[in-house]
C-alpha positions in Angstrom: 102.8 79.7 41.7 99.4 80.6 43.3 98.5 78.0 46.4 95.0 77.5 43.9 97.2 76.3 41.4 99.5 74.3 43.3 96.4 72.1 44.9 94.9 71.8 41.6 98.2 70.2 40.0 98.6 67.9 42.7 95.3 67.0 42.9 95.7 66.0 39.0 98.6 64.1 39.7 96.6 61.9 42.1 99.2 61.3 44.6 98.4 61.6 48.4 101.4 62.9 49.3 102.2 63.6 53.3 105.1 61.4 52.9 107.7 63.0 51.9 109.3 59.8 51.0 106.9 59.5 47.8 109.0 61.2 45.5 111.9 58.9 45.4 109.0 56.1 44.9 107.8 58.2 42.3 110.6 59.0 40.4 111.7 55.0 40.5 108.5 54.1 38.6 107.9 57.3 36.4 107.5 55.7 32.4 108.1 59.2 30.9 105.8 58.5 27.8 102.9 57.4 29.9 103.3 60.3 31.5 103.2 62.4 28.4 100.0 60.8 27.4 98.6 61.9 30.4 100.1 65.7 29.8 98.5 65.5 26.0 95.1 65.0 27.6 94.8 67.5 30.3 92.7 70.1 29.4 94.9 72.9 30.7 97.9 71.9 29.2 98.8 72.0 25.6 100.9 69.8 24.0 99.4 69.1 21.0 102.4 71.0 19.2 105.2 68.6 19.8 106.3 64.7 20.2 108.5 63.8 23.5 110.3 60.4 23.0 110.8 60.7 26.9 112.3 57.6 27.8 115.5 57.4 25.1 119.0 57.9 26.8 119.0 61.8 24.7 115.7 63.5 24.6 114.3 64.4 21.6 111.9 67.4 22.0 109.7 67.7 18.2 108.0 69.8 16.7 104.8 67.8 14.7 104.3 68.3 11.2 102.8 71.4 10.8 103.5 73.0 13.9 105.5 75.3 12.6 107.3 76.2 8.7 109.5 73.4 7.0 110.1 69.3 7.7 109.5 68.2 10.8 112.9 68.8 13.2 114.2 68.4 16.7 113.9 71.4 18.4 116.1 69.9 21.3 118.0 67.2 21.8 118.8 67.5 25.1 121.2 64.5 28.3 120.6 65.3 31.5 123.1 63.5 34.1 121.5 60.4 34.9 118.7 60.9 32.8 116.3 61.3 35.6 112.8 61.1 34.4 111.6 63.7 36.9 114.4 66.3 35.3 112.6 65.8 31.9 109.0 66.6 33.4 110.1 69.7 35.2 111.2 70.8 31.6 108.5 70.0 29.9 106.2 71.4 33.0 108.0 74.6 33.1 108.2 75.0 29.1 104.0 74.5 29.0 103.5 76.2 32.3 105.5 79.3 31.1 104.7 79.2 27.4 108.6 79.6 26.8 111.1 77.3 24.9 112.8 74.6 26.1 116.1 76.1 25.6 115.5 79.2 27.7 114.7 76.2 30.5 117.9 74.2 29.7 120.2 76.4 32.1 117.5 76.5 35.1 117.6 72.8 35.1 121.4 72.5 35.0 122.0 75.1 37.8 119.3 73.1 40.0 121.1 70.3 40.0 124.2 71.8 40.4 122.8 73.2 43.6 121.1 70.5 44.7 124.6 68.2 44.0 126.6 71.0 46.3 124.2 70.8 49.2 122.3 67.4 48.8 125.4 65.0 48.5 124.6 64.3 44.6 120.6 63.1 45.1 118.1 65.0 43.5 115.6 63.4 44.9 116.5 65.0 48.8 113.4 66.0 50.7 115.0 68.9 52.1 117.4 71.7 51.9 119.2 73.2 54.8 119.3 76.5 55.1 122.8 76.7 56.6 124.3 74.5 53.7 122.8 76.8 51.4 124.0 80.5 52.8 127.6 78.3 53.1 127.2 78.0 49.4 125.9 80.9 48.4 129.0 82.6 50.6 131.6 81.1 48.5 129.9 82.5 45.0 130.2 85.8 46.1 132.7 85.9 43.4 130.3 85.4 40.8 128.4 87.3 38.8 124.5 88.7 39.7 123.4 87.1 37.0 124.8 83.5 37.8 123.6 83.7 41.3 120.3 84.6 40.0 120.1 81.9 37.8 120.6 79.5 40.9 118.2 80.9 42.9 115.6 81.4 40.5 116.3 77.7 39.5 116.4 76.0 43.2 113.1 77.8 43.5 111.3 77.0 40.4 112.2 73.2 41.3 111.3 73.3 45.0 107.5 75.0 44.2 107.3 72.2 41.6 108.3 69.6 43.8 105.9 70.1 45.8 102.8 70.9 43.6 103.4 67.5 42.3 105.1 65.3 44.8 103.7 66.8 48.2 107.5 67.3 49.1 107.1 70.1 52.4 109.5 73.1 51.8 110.8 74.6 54.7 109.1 78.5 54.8 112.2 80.1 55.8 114.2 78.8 52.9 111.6 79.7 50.1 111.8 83.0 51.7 116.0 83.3 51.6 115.5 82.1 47.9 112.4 84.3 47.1 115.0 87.3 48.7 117.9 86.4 46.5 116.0 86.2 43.0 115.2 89.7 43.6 118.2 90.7 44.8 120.5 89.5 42.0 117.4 89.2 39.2 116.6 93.4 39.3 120.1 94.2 38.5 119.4 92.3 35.3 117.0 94.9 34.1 119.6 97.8 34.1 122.6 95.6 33.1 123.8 93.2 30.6 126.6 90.8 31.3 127.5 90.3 27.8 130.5 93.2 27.0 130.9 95.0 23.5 133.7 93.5 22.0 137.3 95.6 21.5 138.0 97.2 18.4 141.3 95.4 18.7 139.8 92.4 17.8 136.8 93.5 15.9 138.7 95.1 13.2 140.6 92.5 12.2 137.6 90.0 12.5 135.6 91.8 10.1 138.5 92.1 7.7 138.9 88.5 7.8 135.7 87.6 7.2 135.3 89.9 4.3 138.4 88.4 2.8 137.1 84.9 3.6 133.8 85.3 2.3 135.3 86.6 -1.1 137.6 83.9 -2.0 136.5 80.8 -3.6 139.1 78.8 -2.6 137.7 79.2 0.8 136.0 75.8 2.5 132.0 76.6 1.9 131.4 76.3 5.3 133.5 78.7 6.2 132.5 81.0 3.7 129.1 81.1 5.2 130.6 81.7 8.5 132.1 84.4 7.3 129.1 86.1 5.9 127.1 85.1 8.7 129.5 87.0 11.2 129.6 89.9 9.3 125.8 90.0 9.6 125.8 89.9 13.1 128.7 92.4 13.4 126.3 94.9 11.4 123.1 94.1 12.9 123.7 92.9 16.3 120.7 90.5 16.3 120.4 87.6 18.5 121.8 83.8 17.8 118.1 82.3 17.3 117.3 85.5 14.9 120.3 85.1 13.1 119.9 81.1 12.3 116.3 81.8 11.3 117.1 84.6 9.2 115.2 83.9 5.4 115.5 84.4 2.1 114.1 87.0 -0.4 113.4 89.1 2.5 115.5 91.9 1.4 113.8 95.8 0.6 115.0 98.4 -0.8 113.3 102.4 -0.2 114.6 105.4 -2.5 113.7 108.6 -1.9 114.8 111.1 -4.8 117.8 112.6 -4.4 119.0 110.8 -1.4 120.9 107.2 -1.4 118.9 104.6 -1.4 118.1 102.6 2.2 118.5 98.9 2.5 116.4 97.2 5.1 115.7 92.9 5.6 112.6 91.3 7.6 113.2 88.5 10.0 111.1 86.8 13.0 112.7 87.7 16.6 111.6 85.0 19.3 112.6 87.2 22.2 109.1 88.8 24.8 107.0 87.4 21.1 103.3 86.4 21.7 100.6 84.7 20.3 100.3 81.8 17.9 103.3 81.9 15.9 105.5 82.2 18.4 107.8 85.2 17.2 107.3 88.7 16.1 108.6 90.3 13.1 111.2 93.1 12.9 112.8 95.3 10.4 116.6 96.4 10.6 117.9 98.8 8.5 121.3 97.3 7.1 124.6 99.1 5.9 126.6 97.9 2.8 128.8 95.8 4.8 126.1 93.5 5.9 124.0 94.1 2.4 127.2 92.3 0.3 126.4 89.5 3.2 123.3 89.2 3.1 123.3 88.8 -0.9 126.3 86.7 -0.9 124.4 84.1 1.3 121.4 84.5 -0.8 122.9 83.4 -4.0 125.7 81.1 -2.2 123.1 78.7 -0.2 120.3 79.0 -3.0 120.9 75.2 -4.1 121.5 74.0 -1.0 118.0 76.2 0.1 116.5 73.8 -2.8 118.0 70.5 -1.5 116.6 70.8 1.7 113.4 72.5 1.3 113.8 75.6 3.5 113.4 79.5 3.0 116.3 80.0 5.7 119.0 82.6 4.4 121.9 80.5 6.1 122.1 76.9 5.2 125.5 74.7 5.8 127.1 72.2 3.8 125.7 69.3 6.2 122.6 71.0 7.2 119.2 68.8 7.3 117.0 70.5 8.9 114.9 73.9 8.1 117.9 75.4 10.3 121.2 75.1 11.4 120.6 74.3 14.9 121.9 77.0 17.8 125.0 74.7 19.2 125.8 73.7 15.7 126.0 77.9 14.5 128.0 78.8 17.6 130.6 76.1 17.2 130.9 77.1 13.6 131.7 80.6 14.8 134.2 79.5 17.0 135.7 76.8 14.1 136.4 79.9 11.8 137.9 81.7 14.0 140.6 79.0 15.6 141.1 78.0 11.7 142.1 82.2 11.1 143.7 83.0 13.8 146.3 84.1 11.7 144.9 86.9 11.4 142.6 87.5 14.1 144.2 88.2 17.8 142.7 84.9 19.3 145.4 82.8 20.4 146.3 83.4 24.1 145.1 86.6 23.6 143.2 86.6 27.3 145.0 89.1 28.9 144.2 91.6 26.3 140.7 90.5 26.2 139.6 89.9 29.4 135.9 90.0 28.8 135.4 87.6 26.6 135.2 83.7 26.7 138.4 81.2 26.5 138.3 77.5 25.2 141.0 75.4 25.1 142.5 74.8 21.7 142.3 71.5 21.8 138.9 71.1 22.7 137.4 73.2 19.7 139.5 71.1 17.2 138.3 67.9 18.2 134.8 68.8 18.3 135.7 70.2 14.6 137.6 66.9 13.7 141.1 68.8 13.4 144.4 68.6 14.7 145.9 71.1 16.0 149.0 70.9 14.1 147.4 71.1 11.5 146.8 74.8 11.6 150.0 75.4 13.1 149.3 74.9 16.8 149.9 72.6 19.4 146.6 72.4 21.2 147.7 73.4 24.6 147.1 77.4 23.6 143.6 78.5 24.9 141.3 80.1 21.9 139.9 83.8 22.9 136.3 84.7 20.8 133.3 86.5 21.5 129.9 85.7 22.8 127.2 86.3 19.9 125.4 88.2 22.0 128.5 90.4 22.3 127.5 91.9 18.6 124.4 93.4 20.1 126.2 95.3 22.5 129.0 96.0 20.3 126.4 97.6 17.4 124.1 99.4 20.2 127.6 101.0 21.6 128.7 102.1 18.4 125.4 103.7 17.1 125.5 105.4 20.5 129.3 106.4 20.5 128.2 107.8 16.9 125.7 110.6 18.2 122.5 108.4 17.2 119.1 109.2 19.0 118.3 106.1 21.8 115.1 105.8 20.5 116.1 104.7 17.3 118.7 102.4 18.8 116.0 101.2 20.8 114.2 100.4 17.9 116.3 98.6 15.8 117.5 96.6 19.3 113.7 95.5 19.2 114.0 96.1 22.9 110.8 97.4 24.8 112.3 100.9 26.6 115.4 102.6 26.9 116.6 101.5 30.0 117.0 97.8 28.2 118.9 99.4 25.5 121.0 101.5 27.9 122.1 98.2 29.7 123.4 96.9 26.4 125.9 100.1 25.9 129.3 99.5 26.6 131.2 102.3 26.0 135.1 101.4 26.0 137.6 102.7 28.5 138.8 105.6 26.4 135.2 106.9 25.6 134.7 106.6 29.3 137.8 108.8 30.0 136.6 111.3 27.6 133.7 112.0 28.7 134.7 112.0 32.5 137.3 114.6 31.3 135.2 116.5 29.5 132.9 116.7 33.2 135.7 117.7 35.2 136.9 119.8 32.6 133.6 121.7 32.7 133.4 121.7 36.3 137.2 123.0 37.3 137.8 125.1 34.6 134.3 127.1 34.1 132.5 126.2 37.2 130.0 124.1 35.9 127.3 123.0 38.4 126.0 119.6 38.8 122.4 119.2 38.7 120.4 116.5 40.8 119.1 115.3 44.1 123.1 114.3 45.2 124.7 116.9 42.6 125.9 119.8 45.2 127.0 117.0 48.0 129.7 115.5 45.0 130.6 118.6 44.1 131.6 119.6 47.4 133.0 116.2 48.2 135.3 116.6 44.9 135.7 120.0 46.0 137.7 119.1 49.6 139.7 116.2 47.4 141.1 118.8 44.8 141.6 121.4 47.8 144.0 118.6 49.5 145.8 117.7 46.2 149.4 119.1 45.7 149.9 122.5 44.4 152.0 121.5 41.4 148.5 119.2 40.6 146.4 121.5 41.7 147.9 124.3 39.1 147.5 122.4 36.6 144.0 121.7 35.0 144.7 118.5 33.0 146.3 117.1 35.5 143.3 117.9 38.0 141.6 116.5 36.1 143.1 113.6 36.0 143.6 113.0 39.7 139.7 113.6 40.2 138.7 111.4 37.5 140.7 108.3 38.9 139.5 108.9 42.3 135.7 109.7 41.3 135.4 107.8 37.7 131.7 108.8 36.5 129.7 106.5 33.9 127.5 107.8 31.3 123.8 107.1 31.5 121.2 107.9 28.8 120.8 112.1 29.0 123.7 112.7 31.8 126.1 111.1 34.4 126.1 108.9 37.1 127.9 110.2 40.1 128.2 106.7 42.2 128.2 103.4 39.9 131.7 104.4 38.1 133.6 103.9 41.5 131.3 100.9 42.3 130.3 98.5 39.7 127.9 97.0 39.5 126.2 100.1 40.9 125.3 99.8 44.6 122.1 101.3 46.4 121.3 102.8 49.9 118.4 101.8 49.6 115.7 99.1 47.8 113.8 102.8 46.8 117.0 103.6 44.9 117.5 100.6 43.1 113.9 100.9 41.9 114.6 104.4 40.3 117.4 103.6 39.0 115.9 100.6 36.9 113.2 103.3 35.5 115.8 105.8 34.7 115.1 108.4 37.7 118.2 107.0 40.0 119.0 109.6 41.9 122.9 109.5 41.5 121.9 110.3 38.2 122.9 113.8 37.4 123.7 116.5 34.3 124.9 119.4 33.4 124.5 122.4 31.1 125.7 121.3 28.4 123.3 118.3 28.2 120.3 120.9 28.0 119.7 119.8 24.3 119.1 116.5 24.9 116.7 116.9 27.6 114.9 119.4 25.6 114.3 116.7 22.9 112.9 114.6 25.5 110.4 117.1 27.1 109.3 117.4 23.1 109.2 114.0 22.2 107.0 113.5 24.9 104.8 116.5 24.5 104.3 115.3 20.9 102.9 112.4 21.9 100.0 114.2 23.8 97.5 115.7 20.7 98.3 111.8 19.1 96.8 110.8 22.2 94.3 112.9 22.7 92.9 112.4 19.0 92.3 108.8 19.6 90.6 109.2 23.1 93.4 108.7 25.2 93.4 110.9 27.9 94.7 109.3 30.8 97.7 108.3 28.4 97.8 112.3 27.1 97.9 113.2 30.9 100.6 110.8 31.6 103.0 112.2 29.2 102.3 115.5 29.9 103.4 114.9 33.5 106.3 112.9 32.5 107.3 116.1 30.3 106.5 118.8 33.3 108.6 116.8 35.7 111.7 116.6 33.4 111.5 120.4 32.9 110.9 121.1 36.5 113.6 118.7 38.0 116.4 118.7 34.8 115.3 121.5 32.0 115.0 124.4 33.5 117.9 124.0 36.2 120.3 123.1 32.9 119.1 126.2 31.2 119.6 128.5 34.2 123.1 126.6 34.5 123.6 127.4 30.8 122.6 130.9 31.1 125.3 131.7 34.1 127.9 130.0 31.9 127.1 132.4 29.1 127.3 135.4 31.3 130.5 134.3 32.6 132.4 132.9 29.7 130.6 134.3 26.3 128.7 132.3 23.5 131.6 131.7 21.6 133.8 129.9 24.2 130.3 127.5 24.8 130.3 126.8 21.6 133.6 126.3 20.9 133.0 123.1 23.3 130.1 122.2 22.6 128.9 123.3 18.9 125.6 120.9 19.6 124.6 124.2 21.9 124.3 126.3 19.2 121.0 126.3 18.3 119.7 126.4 21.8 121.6 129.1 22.5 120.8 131.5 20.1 116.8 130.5 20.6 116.9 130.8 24.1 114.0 133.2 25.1 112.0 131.2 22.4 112.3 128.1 24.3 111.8 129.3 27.5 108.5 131.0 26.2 108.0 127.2 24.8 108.6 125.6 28.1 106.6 128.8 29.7 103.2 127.2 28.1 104.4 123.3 28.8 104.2 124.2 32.0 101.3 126.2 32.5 99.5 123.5 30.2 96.7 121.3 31.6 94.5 118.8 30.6 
């Protein structure tokens, strides 16, 4: 928050504050809707799109009629503890400040006051935080995740600056500054990283089967019927929760091309980085024929229901009132079909085998589904083992990357911005990580492969000494070298080679704030390759040296230049190494053993003096 804007929202809020006491007088005689009227006519503010009934004991945030598509609906119902009024206006403050949702705001404002209860004795309303009480604090979550901690700090400091903008409340300098320090810290490893896990084919399988058996039979309960179709969906798609519960009707395509199958693609609005008036952005996702039978069973299934209540929305439930099922009422439906199938789907104390994913208690998802327990055969004291939703994006980005499928097109159908977002979302599973780490080492100690990068000879020679002090009965024996080098230096696949350091340490440490910078645009450098990933990088250098007469053509020069840069630095730094690499390895082992382990060398190989004629003139190119 700039110190202009600060002054100019205190000023507006009319308060001469050098007291610090004034916020607890403040917060005593706050009438929430008065306040709101004063929000409505400020003339930087905009709140023209929604009604706040501040003062009832649940808060009903409302869209107005015509804000947006369909009836007029809550689009948060929302209880603080306590119900403190000055809670609710840092909600609505931030939501109009930051042009976001409320429910994106939701979890700042619970992890404030969780803070503030841990160091301020349970009163919000505390003038100050000590810097001590909070590094105690912070100490003992060590344990938890980045993103967590993030979410605390980013939250104590959104509240603090707010706070004092309207209040006058003094913040000590050297405690913004810890908090400033700790956003970043914990908040960059967000953009490389996603907390949310693919989920295991152990359990997928037999999810998916379920809900296709579920969603055919019509003895079925409706509602879970619709859960069943609606999992699919997202098992197929990976979209997100809020695109998933606004997906609509008749918004299904079909393309043919003669003599090829025909392709299946749907519309729907994504929320997520959207701008301008409507609020959202609309995507297209190519769907397969599991998540086509879904999508038209839905479409025929809830078409009365559609007509009863007066909405467009693909997925409508048996009680449903509004335009859509709201987000809390979608995820508890999820987690309803599953407890009522476990049966057949590996959820019942199942957290040992599924240690990534969340855990309820039994008991606790019956009730809120009004069921007993024995009823389905339980007794309510087992704990119920399901996945995030978000846990179908990663799952579909890891599969379309475990099937050989170009980034940029699983970057695209993601909707995500760059590749490094969609790298973050891959989760490839234990045994794909093993495979490929063998396949390295394999490369490495049985035909000398070299790895390339700014830290590639010091690993090599660091896994050199370990193999050199192994036993000679593991030594002699290349699998298990292999092996033993692999569990002592485990290696994770990044997008176009390997990362030498973040497989032994996860998340992936740094040396140095530099590092952590390039490793969030994709030039880390413990980021290394090999030969045999000279195809790859050659489709880079030419994707981006197709974008250059495109750019160019429309006046774009700088832009034209920048990718011709970006394409000479990969062929300088990666390319040309790899194809010197891959040249030694031919001389050394023949074309047929290469290709024998890596057939995707094939071409490349045998147009070798083409492409380095190719990358001859990339080079020597200017603009």
């Amino acid at each position: 928050m700039s110190a202009a804007a600060t002054a100019e929202r205190a000023d507006w809020w009319g308060q001469g504050q050098d007291d610090a006491t004034v916020i607890q007088l403040a917060a005593t005689r706050l009438d929430g809707n008065e306040l709101i009227a004063g929000l409505r006519s400020h003339p930087h503010l905009d709140l023209s799109a929604f009604e706040v009934d501040f003062n009832s004991s649940t808060w009903r945030f409302t869209s107005c009629d015509g804000a947006f598509d369909g009836p007029k609906t809550p689009v948060v119902r929302f209880k603080p503890d306590g119900s403190e009024d000055i809670w609710k206006l840092w909600l609505v403050c931030l939501t109009v400040w930051e042009g976001s949702k409320v429910r994106t705001h939701i979890k700042h404002l619970y992890e404030a006051r969780r803070v503030f209860n841990a160091i301020a004795g349970g009163d919000v309303r505390h003038t100050t935080i000590d810097l001590e009480q909070y590094l105690e604090l912070s100490e003992a979550r060590t344990n938890l995740s980045r993103g967590y901690r993030y979410s605390q700090a980013i939250s104590l400091l959104r509240f603090l600056e707010f706070r004092h903008a309207f209040f006058g409340v003094p913040n000590d300098p050297e405690m913004m500054s810890r908090l400033r320090d700790d956003a970043k810290q914990y908040g960059r490893s967000l953009t490389y990283s996603v907390g949310t896990p693919s989920i295991d084919d152990e359990y997928l399988v037999p999810l998916v089967e379920t809900c296709h058996e579920s969603m055919a039979d019509e003895d079925e309960q409706p509602r879970y019927r619709i859960a069943a179709a609606a999992l699919l969906l997202a098992a197929q798609i990976g979209m997100r929760i809020s695109e998933a519960r606004t997906l609509e009707a008749d918004k299904l395509e079909i393309a043919s091309m003669e003599g090829k199958p025909d392709i299946a693609f749907i519309t729907f609005k994504t929320y997520k980085g959207a701008r301008g008036d409507e609020g959202y952005k609309t995507v297209e996702s190519i769907i397969n024929p599991i998540a086509l039978s879904a999508y038209l069973f839905l479409e025929g299934y809830c078409s009365e229901r559609r007509k009863r209540v007066g909405t467009d929305a693909l997925i409508v439930t048996p009680e449903q009132k509004g335009s859509y099922p709201s987000q809390g009422t979608f995820a508890n439906l999820i987690k309803e079909f599953i407890l009522v199938h476990h049966a057949t789907i590996p959820c019942i104390g199942t957290e040992d085998r599924f240690p990534d994913m969340q855990i309820s208690k039994v008991e606790t998802v019956a009730r809120r589904a009004k069921k007993r327990p024995s009823a389905i055969g339980l007794t309510g004291d087992e704990t119920l083992v399901y996945p995030k939703f978000h846990s179908f994006r990663s799952t579909v980005a890891t599969k379309l990357y475990e099937s050989g499928v170009d980034m940029r097109y699983i970057r695209r159908h993601m909707g995500h911005m760059d590749e490094n977002t969609t790298a973050g979302y891959i989760r490839s599973d234990r045994e794909i990580e093993q495979r490929n780490n063998d396949l390295v080492y394999k490369a490495v100690f049985g035909d000398g492969a070299e790895f390339i990068g700014p830290h590639g000879g010091e690993f090599q020679q660091m896994i050199a000494e370990y193999a050199s002090k192994l036993p000679e009965k593991v030594k002699g024996d290349l699998d298990e070298l292999v092996a033993a080098t692999s569990k002592a230096f485990p290696l994770r696949r990044k997008v176009g080679g390997v990362c030498i350091r973040c497989g032994r340490m996860a998340p992936c440490p740094s040396n140095t704030e530099t590092d952590q910078i390039y490793c969030a645009f994709g030039v880390c450098p413990n980021q290394c390759v090999l030969y045999f990933f000279a195809d790859q990088c050659l489709e880079t250098v030419r994707s981006h040296m197709e974008l250059i007469p495109i750019n160019t053509s429309r006046g774009q020069i700088m832009a034209a230049r920048n990718e011709l840069r970006k394409a000479q630095n990969i062929i300088r730094d990666s390319l040309v190494p790899e194809l010197d690499s891959l040249e030694r390895q031919l001389d050394a082992h023949g074309r047929e053993h290469i290709i024998g382990q890596f057939p995707e060398l094939e071409e490349l190989i045998d147009t070798l003096p083409e492409v380095r004629k190719e990358i001859a003139e990339w080079q020597a190119m200017s603009i």
